[in-house]
N, CA and C atoms as a LAMMPS dump frame, in Angstrom:
ITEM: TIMESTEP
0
ITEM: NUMBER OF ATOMS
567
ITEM: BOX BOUNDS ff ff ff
-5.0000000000000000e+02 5.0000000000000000e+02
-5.0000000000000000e+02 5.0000000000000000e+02
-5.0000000000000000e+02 5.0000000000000000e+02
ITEM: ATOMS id mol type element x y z
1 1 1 N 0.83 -1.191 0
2 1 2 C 0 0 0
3 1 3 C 0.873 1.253 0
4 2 1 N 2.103 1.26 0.99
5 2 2 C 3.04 2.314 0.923
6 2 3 C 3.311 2.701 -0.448
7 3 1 N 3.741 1.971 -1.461
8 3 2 C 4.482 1.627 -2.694
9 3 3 C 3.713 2.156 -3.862
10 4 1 N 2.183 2.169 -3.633
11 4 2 C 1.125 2.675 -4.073
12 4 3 C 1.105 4.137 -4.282
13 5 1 N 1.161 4.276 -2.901
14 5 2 C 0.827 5.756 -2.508
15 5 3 C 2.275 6.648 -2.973
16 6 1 N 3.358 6.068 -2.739
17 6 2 C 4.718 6.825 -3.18
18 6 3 C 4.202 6.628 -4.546
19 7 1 N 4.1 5.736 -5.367
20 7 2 C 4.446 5.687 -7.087
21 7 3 C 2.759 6.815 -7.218
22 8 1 N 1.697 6.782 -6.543
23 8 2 C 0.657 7.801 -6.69
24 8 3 C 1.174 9.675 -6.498
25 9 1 N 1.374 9.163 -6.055
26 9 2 C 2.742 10.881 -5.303
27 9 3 C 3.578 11.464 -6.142
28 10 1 N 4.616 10.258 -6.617
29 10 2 C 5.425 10.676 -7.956
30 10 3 C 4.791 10.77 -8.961
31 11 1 N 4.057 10.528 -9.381
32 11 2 C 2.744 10.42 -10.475
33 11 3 C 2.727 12.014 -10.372
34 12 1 N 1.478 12.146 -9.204
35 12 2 C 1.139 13.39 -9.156
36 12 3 C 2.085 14.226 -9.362
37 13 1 N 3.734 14.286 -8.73
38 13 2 C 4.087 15.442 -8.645
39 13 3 C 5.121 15.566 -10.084
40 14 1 N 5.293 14.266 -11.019
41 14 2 C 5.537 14.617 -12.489
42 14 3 C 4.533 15.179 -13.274
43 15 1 N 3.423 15.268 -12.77
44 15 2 C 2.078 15.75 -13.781
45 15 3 C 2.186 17.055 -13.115
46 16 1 N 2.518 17.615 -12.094
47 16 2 C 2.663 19.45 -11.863
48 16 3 C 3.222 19.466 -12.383
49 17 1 N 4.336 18.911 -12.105
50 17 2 C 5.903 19.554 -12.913
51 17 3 C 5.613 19.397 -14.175
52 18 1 N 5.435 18.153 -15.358
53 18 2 C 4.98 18.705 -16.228
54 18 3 C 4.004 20.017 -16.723
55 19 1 N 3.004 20.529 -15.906
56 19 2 C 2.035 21.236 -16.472
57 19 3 C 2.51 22.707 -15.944
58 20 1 N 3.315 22.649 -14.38
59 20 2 C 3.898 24.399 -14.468
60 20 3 C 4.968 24.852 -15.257
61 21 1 N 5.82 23.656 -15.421
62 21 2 C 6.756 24.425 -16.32
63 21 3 C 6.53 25.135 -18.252
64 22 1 N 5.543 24.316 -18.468
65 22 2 C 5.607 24.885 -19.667
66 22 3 C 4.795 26.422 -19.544
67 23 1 N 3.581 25.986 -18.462
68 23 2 C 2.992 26.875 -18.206
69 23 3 C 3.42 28.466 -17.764
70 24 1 N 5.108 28.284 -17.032
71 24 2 C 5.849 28.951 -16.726
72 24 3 C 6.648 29.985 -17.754
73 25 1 N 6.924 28.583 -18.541
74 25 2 C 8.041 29.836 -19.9
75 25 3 C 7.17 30.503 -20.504
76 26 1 N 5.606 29.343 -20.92
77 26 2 C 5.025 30.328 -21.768
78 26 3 C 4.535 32.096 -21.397
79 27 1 N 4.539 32.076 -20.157
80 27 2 C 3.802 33.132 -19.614
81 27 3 C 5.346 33.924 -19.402
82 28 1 N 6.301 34.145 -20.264
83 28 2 C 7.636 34.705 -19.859
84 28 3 C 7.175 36.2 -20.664
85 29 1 N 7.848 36.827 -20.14
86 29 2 C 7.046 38.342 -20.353
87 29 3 C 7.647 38.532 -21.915
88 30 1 N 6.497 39.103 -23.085
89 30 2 C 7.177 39.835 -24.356
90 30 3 C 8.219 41.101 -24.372
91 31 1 N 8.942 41.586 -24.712
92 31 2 C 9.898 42.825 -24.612
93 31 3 C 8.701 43.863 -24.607
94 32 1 N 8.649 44.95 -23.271
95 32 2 C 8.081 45.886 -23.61
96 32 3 C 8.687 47.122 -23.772
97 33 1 N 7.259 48.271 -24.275
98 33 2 C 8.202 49.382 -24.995
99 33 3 C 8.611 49.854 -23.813
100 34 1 N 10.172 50.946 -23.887
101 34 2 C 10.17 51.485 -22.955
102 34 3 C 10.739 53.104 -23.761
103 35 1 N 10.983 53.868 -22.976
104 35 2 C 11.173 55.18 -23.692
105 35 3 C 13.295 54.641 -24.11
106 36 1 N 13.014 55.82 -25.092
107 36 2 C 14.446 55.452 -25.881
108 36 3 C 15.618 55.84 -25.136
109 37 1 N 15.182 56.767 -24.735
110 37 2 C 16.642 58.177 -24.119
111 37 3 C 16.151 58.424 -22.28
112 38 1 N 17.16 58.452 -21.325
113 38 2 C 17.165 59.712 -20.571
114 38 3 C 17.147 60.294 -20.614
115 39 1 N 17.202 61.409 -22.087
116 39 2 C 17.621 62.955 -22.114
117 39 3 C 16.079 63.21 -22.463
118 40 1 N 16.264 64.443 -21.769
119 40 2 C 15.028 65.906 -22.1
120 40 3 C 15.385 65.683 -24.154
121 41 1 N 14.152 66.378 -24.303
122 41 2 C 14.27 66.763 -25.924
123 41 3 C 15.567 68.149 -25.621
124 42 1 N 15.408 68.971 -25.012
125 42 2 C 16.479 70.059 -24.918
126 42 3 C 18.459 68.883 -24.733
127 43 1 N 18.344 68.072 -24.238
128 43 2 C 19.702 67.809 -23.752
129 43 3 C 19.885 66.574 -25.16
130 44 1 N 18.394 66.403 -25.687
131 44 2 C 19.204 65.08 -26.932
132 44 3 C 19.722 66.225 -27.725
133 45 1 N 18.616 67.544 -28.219
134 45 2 C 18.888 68.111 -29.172
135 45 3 C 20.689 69.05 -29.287
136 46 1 N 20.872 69.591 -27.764
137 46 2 C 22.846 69.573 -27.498
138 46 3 C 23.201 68.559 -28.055
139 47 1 N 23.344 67.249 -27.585
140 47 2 C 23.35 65.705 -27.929
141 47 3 C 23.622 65.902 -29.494
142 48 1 N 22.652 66.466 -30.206
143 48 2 C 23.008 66.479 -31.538
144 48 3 C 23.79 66.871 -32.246
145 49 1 N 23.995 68.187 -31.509
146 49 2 C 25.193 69.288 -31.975
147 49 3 C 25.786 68.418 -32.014
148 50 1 N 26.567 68.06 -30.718
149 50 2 C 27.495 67.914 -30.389
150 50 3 C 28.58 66.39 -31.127
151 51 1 N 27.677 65.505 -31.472
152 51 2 C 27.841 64.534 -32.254
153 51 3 C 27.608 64.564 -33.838
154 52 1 N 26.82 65.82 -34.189
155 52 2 C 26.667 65.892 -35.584
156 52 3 C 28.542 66.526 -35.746
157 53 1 N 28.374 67.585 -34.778
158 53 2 C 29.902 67.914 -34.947
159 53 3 C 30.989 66.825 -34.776
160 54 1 N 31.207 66.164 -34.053
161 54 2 C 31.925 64.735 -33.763
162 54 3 C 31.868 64.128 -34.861
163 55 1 N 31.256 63.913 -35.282
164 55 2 C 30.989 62.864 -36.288
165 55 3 C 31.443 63.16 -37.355
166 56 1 N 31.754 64.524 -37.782
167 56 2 C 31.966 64.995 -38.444
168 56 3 C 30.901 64.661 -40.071
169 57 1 N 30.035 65.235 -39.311
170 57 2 C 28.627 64.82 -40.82
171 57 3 C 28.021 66.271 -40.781
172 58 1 N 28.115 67.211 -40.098
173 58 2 C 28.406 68.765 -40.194
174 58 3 C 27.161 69.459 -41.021
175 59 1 N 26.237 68.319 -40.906
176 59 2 C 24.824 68.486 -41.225
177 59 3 C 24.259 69.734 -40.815
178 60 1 N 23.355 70.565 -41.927
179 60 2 C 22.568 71.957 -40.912
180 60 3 C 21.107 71.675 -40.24
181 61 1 N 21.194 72.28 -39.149
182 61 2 C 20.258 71.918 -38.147
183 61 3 C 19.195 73.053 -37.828
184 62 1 N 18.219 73.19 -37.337
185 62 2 C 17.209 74.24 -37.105
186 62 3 C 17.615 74.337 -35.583
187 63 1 N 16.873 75.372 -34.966
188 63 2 C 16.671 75.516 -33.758
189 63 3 C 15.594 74.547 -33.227
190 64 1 N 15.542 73.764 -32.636
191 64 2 C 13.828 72.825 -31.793
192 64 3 C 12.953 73.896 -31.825
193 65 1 N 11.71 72.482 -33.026
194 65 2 C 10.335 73.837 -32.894
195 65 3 C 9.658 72.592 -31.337
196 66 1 N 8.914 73.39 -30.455
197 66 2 C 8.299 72.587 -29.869
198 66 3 C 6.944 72.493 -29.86
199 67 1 N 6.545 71.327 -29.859
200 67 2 C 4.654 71.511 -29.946
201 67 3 C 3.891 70.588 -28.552
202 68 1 N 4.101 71.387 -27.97
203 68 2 C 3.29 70.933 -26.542
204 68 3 C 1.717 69.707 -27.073
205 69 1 N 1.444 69.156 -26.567
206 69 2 C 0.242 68.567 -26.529
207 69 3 C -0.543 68.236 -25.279
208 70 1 N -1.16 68.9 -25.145
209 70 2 C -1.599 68.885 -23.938
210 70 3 C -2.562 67.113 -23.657
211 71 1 N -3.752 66.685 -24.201
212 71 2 C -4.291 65.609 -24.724
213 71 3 C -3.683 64.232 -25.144
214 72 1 N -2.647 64.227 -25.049
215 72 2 C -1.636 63.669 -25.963
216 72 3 C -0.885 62.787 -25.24
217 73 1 N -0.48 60.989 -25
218 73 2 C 0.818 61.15 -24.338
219 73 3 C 1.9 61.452 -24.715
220 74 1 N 2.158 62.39 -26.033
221 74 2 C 3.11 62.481 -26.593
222 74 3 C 3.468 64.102 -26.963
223 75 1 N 4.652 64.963 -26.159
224 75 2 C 5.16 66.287 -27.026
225 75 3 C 5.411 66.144 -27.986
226 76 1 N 5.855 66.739 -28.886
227 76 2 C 6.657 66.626 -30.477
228 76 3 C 7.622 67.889 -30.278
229 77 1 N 8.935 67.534 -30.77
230 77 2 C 10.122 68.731 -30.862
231 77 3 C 10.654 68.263 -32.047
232 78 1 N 10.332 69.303 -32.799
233 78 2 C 10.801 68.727 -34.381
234 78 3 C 12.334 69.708 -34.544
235 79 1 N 13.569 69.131 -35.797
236 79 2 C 14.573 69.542 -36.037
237 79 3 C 14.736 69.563 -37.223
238 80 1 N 14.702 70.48 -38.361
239 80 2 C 14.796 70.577 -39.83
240 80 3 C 16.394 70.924 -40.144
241 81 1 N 16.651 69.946 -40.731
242 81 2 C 17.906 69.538 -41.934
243 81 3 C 17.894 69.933 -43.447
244 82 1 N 18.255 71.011 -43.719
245 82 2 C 17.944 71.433 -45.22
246 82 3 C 17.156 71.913 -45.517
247 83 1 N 16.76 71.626 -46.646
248 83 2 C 15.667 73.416 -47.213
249 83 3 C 14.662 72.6 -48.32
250 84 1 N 13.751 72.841 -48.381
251 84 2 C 12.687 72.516 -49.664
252 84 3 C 12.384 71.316 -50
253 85 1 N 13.005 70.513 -51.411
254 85 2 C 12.147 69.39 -51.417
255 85 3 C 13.722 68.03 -50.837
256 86 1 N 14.691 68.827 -50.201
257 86 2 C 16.149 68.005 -49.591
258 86 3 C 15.482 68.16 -48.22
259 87 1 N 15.02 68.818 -47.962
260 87 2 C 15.106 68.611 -46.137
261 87 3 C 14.635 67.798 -45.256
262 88 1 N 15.394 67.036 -44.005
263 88 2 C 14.667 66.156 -43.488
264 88 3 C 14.198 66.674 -41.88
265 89 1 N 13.164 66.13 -41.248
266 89 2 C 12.669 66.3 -40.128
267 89 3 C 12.914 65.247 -39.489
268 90 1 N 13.918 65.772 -38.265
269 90 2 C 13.675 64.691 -36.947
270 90 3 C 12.928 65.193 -36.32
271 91 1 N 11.96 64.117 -35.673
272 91 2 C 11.089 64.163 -34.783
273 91 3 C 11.534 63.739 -33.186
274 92 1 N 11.305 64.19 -32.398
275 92 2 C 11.414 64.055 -30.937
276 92 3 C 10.338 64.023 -30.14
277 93 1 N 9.773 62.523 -29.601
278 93 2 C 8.58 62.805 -28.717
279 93 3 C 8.807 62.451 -27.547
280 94 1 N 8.403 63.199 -26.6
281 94 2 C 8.43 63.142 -25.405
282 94 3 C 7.649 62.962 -24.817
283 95 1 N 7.777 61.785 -23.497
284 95 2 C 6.765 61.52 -22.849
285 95 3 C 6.297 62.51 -21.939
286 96 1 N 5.576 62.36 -21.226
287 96 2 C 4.854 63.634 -19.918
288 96 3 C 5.655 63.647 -18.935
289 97 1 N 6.761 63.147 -18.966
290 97 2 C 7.821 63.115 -17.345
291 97 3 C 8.952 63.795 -18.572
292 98 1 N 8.889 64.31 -19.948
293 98 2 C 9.93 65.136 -20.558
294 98 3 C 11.12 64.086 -21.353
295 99 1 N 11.041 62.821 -20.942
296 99 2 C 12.347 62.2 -21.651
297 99 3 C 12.033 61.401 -23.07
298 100 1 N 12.996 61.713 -24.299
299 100 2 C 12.476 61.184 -25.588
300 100 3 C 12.301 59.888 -25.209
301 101 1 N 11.204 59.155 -26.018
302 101 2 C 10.406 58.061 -26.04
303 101 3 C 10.426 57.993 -27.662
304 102 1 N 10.408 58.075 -28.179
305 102 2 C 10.469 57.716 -29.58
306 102 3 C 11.388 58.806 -30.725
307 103 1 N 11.645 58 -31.684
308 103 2 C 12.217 59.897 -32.65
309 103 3 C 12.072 59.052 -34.145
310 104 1 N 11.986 60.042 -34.909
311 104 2 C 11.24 59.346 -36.047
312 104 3 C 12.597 60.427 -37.246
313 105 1 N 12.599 60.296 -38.381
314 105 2 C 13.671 61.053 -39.277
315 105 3 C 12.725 60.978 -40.837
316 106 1 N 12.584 62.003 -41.188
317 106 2 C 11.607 61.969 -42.565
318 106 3 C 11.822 63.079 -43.356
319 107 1 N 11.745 62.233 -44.269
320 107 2 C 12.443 63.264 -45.549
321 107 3 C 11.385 62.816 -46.954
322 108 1 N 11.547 63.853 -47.731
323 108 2 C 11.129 63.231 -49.738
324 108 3 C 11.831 62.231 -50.004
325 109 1 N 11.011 60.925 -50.118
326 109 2 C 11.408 59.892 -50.768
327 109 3 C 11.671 59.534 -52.096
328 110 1 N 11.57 61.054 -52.447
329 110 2 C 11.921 61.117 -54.486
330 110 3 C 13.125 62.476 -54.693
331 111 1 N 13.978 62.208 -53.27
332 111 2 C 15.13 63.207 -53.162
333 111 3 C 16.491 62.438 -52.609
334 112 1 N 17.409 61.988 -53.69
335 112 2 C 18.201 61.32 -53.091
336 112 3 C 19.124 62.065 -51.996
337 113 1 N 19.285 63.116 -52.096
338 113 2 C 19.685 64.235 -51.038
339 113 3 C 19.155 64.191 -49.883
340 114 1 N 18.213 64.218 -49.727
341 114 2 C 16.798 63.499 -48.478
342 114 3 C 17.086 62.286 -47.529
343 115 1 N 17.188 61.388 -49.119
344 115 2 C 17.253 59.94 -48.489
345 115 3 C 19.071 59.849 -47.211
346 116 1 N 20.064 60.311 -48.354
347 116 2 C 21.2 60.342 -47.9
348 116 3 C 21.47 61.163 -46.259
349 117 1 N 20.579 62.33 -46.117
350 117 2 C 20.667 63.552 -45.134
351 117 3 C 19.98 62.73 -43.577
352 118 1 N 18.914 61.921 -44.17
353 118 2 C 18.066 61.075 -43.594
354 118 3 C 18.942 59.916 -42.963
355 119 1 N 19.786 59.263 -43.948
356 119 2 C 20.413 57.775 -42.895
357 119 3 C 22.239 58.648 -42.329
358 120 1 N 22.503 60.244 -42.881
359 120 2 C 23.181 60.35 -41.837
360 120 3 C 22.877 60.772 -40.41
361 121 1 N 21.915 61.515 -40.436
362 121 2 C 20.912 62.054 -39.041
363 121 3 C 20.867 60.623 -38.449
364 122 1 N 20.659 59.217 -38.702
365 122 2 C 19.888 58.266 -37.987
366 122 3 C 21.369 57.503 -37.318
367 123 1 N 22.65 57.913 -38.716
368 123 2 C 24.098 57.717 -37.504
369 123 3 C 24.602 58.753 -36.588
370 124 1 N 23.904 59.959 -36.46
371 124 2 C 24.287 61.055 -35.385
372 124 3 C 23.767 60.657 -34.359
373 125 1 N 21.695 60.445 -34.748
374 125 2 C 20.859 60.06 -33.639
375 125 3 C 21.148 58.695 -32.668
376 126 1 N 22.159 57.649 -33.441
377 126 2 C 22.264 56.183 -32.596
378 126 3 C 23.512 56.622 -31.728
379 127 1 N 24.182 57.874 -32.293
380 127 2 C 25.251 58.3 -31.529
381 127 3 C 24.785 58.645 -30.076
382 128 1 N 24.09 59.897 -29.818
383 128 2 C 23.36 60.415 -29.036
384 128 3 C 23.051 59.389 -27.977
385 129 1 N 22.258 58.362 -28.635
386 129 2 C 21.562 57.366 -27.689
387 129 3 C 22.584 56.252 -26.584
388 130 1 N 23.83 56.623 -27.54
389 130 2 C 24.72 55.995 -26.839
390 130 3 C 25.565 54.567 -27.4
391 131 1 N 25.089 54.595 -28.441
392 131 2 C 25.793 53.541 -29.483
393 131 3 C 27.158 53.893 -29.754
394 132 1 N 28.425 53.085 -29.627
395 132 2 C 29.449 53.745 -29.981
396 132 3 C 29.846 53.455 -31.386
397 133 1 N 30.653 54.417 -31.697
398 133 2 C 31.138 54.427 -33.331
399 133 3 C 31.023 53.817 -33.812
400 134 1 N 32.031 52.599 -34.079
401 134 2 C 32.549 51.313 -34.413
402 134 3 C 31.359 50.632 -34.713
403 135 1 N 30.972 50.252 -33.397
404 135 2 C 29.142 49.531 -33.771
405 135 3 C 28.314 50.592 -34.655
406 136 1 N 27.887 51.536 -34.548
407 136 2 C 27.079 52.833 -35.154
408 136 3 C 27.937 52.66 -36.85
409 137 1 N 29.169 52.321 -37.369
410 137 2 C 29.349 52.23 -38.501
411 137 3 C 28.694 51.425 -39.252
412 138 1 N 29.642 50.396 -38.416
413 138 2 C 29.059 48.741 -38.637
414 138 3 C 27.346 48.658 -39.201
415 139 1 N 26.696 49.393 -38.094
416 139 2 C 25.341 48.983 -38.417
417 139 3 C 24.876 50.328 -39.594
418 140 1 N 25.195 50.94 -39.694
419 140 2 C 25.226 52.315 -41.008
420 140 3 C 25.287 51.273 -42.292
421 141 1 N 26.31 50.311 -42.481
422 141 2 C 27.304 49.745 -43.211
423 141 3 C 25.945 48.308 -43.752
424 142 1 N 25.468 48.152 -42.565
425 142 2 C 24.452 46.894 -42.759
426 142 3 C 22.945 47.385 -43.263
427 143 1 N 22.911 48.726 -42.895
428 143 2 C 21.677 49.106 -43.505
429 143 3 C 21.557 49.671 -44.613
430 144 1 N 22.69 49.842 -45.214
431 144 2 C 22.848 50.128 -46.408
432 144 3 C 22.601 49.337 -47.642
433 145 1 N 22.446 47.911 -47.296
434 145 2 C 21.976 46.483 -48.147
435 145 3 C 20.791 46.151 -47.983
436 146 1 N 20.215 46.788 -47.166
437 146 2 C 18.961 46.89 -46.831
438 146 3 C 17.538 46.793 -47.72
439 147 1 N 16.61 46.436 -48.684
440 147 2 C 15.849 47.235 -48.837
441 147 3 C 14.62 47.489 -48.413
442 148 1 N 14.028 48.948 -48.151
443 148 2 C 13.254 49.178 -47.555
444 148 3 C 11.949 48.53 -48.06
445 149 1 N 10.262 48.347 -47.047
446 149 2 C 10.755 48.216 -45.8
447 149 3 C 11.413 46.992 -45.192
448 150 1 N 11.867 47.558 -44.046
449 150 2 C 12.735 46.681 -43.304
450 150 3 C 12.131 47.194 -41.595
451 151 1 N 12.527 46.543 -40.695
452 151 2 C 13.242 46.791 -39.403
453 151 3 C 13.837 45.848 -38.592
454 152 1 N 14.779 46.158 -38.081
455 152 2 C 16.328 45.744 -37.121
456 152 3 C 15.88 46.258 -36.234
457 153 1 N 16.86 45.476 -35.468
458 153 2 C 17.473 46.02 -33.875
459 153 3 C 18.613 46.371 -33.806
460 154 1 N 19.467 47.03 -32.931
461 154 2 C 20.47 46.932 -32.314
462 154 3 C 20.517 47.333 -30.521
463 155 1 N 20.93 46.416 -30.386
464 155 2 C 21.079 46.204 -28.498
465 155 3 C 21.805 47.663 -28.177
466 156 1 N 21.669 48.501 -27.17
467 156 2 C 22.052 49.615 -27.134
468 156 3 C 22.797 49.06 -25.299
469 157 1 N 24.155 48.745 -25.12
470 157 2 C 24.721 48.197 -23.737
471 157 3 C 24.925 49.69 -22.738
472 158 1 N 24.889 51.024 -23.706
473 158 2 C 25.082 51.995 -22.098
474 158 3 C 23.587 51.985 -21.352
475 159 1 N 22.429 51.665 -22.431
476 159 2 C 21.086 51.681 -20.998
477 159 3 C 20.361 50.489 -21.546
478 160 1 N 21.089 49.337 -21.956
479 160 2 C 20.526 48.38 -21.307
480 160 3 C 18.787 48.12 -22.192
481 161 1 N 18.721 48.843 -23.355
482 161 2 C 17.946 48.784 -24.688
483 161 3 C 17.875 48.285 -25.933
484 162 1 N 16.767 47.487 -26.21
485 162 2 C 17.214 47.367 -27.61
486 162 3 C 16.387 48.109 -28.516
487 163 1 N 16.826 48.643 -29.113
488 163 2 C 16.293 50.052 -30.614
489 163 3 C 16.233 49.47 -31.768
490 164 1 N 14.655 49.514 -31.809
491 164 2 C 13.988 48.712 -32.82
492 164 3 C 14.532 50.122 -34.117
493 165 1 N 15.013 49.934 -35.429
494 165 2 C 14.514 50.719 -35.871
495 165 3 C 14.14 50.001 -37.669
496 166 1 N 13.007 51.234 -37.851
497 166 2 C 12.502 50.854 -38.949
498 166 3 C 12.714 51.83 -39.989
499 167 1 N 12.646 51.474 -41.263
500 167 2 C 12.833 51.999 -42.647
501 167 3 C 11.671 51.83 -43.655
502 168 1 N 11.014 52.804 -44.125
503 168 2 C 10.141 52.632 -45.327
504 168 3 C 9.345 53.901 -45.175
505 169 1 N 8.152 54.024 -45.876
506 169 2 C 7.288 54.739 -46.327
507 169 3 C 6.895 55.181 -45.043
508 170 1 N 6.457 56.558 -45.105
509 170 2 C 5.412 57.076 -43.981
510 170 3 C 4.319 56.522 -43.95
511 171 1 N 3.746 56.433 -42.688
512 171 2 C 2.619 55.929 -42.638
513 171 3 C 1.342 56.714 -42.717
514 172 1 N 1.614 58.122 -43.109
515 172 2 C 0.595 59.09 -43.881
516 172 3 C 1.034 59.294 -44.951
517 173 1 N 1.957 59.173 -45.84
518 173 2 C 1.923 59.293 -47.466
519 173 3 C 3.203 58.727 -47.425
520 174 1 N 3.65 57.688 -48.857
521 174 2 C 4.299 57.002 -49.801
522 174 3 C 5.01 57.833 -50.114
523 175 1 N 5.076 59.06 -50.111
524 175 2 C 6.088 60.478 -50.671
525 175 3 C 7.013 60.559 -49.599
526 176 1 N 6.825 60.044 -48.244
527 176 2 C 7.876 60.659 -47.335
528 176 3 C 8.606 59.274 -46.786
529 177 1 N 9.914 59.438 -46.322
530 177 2 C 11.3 58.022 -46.28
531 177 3 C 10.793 58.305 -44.702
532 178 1 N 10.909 57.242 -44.023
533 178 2 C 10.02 57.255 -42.823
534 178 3 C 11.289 56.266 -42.261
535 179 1 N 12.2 57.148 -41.045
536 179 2 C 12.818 56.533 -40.038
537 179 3 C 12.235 56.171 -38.94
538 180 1 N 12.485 55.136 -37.746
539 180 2 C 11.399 55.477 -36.657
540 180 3 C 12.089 54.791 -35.639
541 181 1 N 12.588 55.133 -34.415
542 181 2 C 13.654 54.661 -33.595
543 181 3 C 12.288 53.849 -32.452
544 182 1 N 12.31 52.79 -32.067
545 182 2 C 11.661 53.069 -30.699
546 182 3 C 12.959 51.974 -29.985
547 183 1 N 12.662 52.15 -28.247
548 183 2 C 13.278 50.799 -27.553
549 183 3 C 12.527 49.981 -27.228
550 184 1 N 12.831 49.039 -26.453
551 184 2 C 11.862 47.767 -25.659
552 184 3 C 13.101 47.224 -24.603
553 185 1 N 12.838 46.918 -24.003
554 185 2 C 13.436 46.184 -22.461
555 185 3 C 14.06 45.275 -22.288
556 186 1 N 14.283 44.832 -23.295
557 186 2 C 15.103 43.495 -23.808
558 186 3 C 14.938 42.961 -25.246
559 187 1 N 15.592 42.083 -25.277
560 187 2 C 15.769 41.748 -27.045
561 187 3 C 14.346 40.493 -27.564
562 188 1 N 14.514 40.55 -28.761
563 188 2 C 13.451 40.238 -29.071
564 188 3 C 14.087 38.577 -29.579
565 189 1 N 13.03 37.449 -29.404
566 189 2 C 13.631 36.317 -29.51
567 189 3 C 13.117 35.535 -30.984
């Protein structure tokens, strides 16, 4: 009867163990979003200078227009690169505690001047975020074989992010080259 009850026991406790563990991984959390940057839109947009100059890509820059949203979880601080149908817009949104959460880079997709002004802004912007050179080439170098659309990652090790970013069309008109940075909390499997 002992012999029973032990082999009933082990029974039972291979049938938990079978049923929590799968039950366990499956319920393993998806990467969520998290904001991209520590910096204020004011300290990425220094950030920019300061690496557009570094970088030596000596790109022209606007002053930050800012557009409050009150309704919104999202500010917008836009940065214009060039003039007319060459110029590109980075976008900067900020969450309600002030730190960029997303940044987007858009230009005329029927301006090769655009397109070009566009994937150097997106090696200033991975600068900023904290990507170093070497890697920031490297991956310049890989997106260049690219064709759009596309989106990558790259693991970002000073905060511990990975920066989804994507390439293709705007998602309000086919006329505009649509960059779009976001992070998430870990890598994607």
């Amino acid at each position: 009867m002992c012999d029973v009850r032990r082999l009933l026991k082990n029974c039972l406790l291979i049938l938990c163990v079978c049923i929590l563990i799968p039950a366990f991984w499956s319920g393993a959390a998806e990467p969520e979003l998290v904001q991209i940057s520590d910096y204020t839109a004011n300290e990425f947009y220094q950030g920019l200078k300061i690496h557009n100059a570094a970088k030596e890509t000596n790109l022209p820059m606007s002053e930050m227009i800012d557009e409050i949203q009150p309704n919104k979880p999202y500010d917008i601080h836009a940065i214009i690169s060039g003039k007319g149908d060459d110029a590109v817009v980075i976008g900067l949104f900020t969450n309600k505690s002030g730190y960029v959460s997303k940044i987007t880079i858009q230009g005329n997709a029927h301006s090769g001047t655009a397109l070009s002004t566009a994937y150097k802004w997106e090696y200033v912007v991975l600068g900023v975020l904290g990507i170093d050179d070497a890697t920031d080439q490297d991956f310049m170098s890989f997106l260049e074989g690219q064709n759009p659309p596309f989106q990558t990652a790259i693991w970002n090790e000073q905060s511990n992010r990975n920066i989804l970013v994507e390439h293709g069309p705007s998602p309000t008109t086919v006329n505009l080259f649509y960059i779009r940075l976001t992070a998430y909390d870990q890598t994607f499997e």
